[in-house]
LODO-9735 format. One record per residue (C-alpha): residue number from 1; residue in one letter; x, y, z. Coordinates in Angstrom, 3 decimals. Layout:
N
+-----+----+----------+----------+----------+
:   i : aa :     east :    north :       up :
+-----+----+----------+----------+----------+
: NUM :  a :        X :        Y :        Z :
...
+-----+----+----------+----------+----------+
***
This chain:
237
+-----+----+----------+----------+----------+
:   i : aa :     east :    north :       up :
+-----+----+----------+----------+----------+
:   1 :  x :   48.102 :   99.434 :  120.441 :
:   2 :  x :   51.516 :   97.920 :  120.242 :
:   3 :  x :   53.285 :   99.127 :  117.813 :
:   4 :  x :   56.712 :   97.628 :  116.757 :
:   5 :  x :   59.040 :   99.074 :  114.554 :
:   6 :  x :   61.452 :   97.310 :  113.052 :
:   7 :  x :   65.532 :   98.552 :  112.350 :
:   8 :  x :   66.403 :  100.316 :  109.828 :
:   9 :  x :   68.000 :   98.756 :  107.324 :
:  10 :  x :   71.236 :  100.804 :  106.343 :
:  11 :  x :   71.101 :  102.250 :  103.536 :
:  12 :  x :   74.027 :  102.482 :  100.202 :
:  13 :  x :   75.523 :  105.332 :  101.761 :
:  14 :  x :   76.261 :  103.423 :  105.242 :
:  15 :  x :   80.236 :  103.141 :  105.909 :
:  16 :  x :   81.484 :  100.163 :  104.672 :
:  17 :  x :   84.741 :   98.530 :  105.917 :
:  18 :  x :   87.812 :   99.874 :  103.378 :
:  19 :  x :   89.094 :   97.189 :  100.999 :
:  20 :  x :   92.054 :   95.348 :  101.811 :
:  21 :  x :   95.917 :   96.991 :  101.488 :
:  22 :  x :   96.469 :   94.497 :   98.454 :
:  23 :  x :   93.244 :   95.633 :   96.833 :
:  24 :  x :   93.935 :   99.311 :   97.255 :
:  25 :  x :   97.625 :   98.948 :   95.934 :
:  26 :  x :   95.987 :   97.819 :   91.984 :
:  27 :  x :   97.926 :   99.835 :   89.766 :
:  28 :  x :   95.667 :  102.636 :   87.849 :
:  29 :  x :   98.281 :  104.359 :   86.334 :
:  30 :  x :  101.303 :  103.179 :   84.156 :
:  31 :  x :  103.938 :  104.168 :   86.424 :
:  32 :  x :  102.518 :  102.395 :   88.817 :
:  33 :  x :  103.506 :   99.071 :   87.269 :
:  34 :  x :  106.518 :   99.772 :   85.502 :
:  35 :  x :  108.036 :  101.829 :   87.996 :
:  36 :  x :  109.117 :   98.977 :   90.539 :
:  37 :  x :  110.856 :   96.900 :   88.090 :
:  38 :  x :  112.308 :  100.023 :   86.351 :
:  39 :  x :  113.696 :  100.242 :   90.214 :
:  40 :  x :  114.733 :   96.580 :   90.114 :
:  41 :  x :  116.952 :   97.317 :   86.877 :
:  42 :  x :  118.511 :  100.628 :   88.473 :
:  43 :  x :  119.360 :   98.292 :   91.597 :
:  44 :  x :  121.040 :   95.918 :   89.417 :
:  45 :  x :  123.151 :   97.998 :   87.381 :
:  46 :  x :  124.671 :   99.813 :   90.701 :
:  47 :  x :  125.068 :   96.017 :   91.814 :
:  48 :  x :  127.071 :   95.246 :   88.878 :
:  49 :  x :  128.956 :   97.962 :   89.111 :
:  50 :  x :  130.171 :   97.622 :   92.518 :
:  51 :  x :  130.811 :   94.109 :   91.365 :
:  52 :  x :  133.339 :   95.074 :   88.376 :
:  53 :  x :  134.440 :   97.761 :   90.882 :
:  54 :  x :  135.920 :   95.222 :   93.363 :
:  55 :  x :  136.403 :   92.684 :   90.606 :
:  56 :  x :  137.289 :   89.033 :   92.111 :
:  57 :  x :  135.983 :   89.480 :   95.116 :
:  58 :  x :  132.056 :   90.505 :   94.527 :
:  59 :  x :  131.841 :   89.603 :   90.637 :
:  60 :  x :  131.017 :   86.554 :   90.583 :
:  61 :  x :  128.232 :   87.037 :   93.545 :
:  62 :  x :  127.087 :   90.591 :   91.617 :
:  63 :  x :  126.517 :   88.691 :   88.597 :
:  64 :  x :  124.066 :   86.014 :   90.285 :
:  65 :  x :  122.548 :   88.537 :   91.873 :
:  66 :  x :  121.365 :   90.604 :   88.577 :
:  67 :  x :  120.522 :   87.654 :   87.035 :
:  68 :  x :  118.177 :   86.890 :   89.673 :
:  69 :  x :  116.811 :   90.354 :   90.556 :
:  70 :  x :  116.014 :   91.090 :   86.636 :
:  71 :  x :  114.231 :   87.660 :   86.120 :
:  72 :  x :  112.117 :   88.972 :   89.191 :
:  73 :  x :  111.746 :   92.412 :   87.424 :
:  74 :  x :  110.301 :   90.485 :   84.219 :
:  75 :  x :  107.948 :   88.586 :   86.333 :
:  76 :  x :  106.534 :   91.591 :   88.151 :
:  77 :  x :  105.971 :   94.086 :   85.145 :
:  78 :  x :  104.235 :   91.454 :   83.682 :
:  79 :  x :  101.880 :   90.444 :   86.221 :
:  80 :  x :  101.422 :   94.078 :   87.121 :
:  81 :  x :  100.898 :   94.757 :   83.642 :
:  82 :  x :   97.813 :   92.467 :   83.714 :
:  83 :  x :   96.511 :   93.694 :   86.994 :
:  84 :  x :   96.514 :   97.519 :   85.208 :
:  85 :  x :   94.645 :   96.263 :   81.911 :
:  86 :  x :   92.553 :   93.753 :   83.296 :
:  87 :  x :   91.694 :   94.902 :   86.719 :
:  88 :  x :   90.385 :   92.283 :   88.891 :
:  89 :  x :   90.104 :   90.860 :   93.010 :
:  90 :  x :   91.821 :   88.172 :   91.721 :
:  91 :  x :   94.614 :   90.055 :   89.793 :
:  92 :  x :   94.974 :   92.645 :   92.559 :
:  93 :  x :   95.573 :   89.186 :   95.062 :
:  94 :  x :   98.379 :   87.579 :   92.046 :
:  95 :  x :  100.019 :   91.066 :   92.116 :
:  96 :  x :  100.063 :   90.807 :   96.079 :
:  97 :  x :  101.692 :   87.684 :   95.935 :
:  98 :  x :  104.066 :   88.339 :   92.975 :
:  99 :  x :  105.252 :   91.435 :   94.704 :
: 100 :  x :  105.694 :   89.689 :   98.083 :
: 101 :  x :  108.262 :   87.070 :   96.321 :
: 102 :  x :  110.080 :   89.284 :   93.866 :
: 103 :  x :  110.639 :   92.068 :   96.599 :
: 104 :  x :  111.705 :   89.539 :   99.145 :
: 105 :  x :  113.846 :   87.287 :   96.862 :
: 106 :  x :  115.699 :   90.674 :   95.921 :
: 107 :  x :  116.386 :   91.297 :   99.561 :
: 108 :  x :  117.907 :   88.331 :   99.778 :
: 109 :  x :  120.192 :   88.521 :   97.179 :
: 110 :  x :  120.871 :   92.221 :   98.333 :
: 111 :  x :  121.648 :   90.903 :  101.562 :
: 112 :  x :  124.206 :   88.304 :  100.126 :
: 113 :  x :  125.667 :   90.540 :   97.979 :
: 114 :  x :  126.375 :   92.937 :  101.107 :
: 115 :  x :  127.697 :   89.823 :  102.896 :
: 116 :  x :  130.265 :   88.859 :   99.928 :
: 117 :  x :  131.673 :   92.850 :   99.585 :
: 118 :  x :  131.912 :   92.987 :  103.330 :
: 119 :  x :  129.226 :   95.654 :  104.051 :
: 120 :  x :  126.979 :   93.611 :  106.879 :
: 121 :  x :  126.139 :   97.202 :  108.017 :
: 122 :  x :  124.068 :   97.081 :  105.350 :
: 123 :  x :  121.924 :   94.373 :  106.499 :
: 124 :  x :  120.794 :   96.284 :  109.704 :
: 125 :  x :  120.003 :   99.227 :  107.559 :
: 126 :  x :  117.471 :   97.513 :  105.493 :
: 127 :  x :  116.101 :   95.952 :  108.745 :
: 128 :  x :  115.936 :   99.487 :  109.516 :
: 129 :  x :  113.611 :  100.639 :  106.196 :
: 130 :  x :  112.162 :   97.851 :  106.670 :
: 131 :  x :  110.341 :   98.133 :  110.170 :
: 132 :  x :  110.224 :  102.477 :  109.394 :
: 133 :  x :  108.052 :  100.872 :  106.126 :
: 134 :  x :  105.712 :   98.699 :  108.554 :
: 135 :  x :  105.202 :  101.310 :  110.862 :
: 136 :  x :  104.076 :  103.369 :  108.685 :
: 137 :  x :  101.367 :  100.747 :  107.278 :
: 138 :  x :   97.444 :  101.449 :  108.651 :
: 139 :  x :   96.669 :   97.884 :  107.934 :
: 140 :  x :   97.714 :   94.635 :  109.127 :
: 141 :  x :   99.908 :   92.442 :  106.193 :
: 142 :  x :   98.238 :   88.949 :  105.166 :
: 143 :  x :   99.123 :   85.893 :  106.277 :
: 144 :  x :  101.239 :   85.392 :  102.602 :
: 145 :  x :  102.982 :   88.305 :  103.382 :
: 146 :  x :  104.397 :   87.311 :  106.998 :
: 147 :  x :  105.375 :   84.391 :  105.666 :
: 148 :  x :  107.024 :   86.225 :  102.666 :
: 149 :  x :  108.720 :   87.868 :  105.070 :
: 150 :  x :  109.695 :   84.482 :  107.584 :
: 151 :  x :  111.456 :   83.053 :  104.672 :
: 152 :  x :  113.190 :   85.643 :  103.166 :
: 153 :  x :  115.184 :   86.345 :  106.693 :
: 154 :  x :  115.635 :   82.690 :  106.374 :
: 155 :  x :  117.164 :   83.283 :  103.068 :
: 156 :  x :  119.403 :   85.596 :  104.830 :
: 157 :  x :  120.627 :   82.910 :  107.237 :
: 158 :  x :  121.301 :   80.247 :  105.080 :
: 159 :  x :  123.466 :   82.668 :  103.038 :
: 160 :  x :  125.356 :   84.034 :  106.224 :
: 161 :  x :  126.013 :   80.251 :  107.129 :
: 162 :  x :  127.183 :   79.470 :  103.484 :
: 163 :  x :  130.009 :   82.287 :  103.828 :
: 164 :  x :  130.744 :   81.199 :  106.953 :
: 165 :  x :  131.166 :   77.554 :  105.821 :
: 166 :  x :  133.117 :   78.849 :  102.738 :
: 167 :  x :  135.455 :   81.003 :  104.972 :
: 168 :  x :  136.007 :   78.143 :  107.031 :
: 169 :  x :  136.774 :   75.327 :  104.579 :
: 170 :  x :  138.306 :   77.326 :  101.602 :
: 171 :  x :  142.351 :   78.266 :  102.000 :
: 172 :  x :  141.902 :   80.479 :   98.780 :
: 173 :  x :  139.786 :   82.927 :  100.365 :
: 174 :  x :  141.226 :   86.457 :  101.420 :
: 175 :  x :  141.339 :   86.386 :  105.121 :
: 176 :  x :  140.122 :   90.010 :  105.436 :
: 177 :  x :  136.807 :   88.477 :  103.890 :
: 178 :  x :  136.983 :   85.090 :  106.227 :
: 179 :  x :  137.349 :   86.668 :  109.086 :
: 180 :  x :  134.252 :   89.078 :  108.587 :
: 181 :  x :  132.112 :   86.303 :  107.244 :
: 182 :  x :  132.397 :   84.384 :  110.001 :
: 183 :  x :  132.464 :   86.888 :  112.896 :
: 184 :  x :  129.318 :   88.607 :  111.066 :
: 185 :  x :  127.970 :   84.948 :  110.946 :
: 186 :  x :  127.901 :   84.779 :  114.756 :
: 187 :  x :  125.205 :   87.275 :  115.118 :
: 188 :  x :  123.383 :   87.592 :  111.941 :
: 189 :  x :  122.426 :   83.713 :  111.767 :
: 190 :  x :  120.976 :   83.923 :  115.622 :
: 191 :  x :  118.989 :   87.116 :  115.035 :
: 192 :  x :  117.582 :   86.395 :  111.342 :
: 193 :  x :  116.619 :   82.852 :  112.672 :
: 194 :  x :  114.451 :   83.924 :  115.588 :
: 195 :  x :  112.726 :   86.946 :  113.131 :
: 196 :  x :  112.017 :   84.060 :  111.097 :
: 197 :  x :  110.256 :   81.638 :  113.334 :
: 198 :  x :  108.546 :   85.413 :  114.981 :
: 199 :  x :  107.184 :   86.158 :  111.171 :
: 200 :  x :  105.959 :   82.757 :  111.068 :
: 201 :  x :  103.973 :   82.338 :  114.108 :
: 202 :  x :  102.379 :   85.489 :  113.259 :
: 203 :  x :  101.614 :   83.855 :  109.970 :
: 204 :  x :   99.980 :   81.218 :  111.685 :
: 205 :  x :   97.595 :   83.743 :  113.582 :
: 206 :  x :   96.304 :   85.868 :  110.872 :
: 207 :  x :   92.850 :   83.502 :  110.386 :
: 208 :  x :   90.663 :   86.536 :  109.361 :
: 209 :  x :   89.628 :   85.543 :  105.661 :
: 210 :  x :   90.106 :   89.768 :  103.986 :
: 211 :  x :   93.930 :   89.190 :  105.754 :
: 212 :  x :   94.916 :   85.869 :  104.731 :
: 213 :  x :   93.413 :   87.190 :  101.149 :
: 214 :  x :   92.459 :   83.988 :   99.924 :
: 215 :  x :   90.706 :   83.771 :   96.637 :
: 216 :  x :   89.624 :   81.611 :   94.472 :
: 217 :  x :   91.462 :   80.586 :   90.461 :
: 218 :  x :   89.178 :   82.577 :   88.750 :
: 219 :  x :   91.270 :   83.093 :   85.252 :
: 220 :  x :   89.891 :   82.751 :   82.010 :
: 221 :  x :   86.737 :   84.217 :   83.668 :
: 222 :  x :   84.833 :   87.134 :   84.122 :
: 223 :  x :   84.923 :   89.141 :   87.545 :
: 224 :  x :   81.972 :   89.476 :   89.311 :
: 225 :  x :   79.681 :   92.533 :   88.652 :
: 226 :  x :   79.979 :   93.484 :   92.447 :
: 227 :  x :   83.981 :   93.264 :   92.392 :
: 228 :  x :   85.406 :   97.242 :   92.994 :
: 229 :  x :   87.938 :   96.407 :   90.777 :
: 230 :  x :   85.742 :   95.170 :   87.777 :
: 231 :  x :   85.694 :   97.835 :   84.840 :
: 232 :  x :   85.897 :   97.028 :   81.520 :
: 233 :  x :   89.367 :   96.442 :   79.837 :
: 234 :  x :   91.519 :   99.201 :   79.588 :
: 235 :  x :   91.970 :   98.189 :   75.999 :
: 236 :  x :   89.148 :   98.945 :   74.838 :
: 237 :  x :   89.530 :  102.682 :   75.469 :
+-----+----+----------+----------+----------+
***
């Protein structure tokens, strides 16, 4: 007799593939949401300091720089705030995205604040933390985040070019600061320019649907039963 016997099917306890990096970064305790823009405000207040430090020449540039680093901070607690009461795919995906544009808008202004005080060194250190940071990273980033990443080195550019353009065209400007902005500008703009196009093409590669962490508008709904974020609303403890 021919017998066949058919596969067994796996069972609850079979491995399952981890959830994604942006999933597994939910906040689940308080700290965990706060504590980034609580890090955002510390930033700006050594910014500003250095700025009324050095007076004329940073001020102006350290005071555009808080304002836009702290309206980032704002946006971030709240949206992290959200994703720790009301945990959700969804939310844990808005967080992602929140966090890839308030983190990369502050490097930007960072890096222009370095640019207007003098310190380029500064840049290549952050380049530095930056890549030790990827490294260290198991997973690959989503297609948002690379190109997060693309335009904030753009960002970068554009503001090298501006003090460039400035030291060029404006007599009032000291010539200690001229001459560094545009001998800085010579091989900041060429390097930050081809990271950016390299972030994007890799941007344009990651197709796999758990890295490009697309999801659909799902607010003013419920989360799915199966989602391993659903639980009910921290408020209600």
């Amino acid at each position: 007799m021919d017998i066949r016997v058919d596969p067994a099917e796996p069972g609850p306890d079979a491995e399952q593939e981890p959830e994604p990096r942006w999933v597994r970064r939910t906040p689940i305790l308080p700290e965990q949401w706060w504590g980034p823009p609580a890090a955002q405000v510390a930033g700006v207040l050594v910014v500003l300091a250095i700025g009324i430090w050095l007076q004329r020449a940073a001020l102006p540039v350290a005071i555009l720089v808080s304002v836009v680093v702290l309206a980032g901070a704002v946006v971030l607690a709240a949206v992290g705030r959200r994703a720790y009461w009301y945990p959700s795919r969804a939310a844990a995906w808005r967080l992602h995205r929140t966090r890839v544009t308030v983190w990369g808008a502050a490097g930007v202004c960072l890096a222009a604040f370095a640019l207007a005080v003098g310190a380029q060194a500064l840049l290549f250190a952050l380049g530095a933390v930056e890549i030790g940071l990827r490294s260290a990273r198991q997973s690959e980033p989503t297609r948002f985040e690379l190109r997060g990443r693309s335009v904030a080195v753009a960002g970068v550019a554009v503001a090298s070019t501006v003090f460039a353009v400035v030291a060029l065209t404006v007599p009032a400007v000291d010539e200690t600061y001229s001459s560094r902005w545009v001998g800085w500008s010579v091989v900041i703009v060429p390097l930050t320019v081809i990271l950016a196009v390299l972030h994007w093409r890799a941007a344009s590669k990651a197709t796999d649907a758990d890295l490009d962490g697309t999801e659909p508008d799902v607010r003013g709904q419920e989360p799915p039963s199966d989602d391993p974020l659903s639980a009910r609303d921290r408020t209600a403890s």
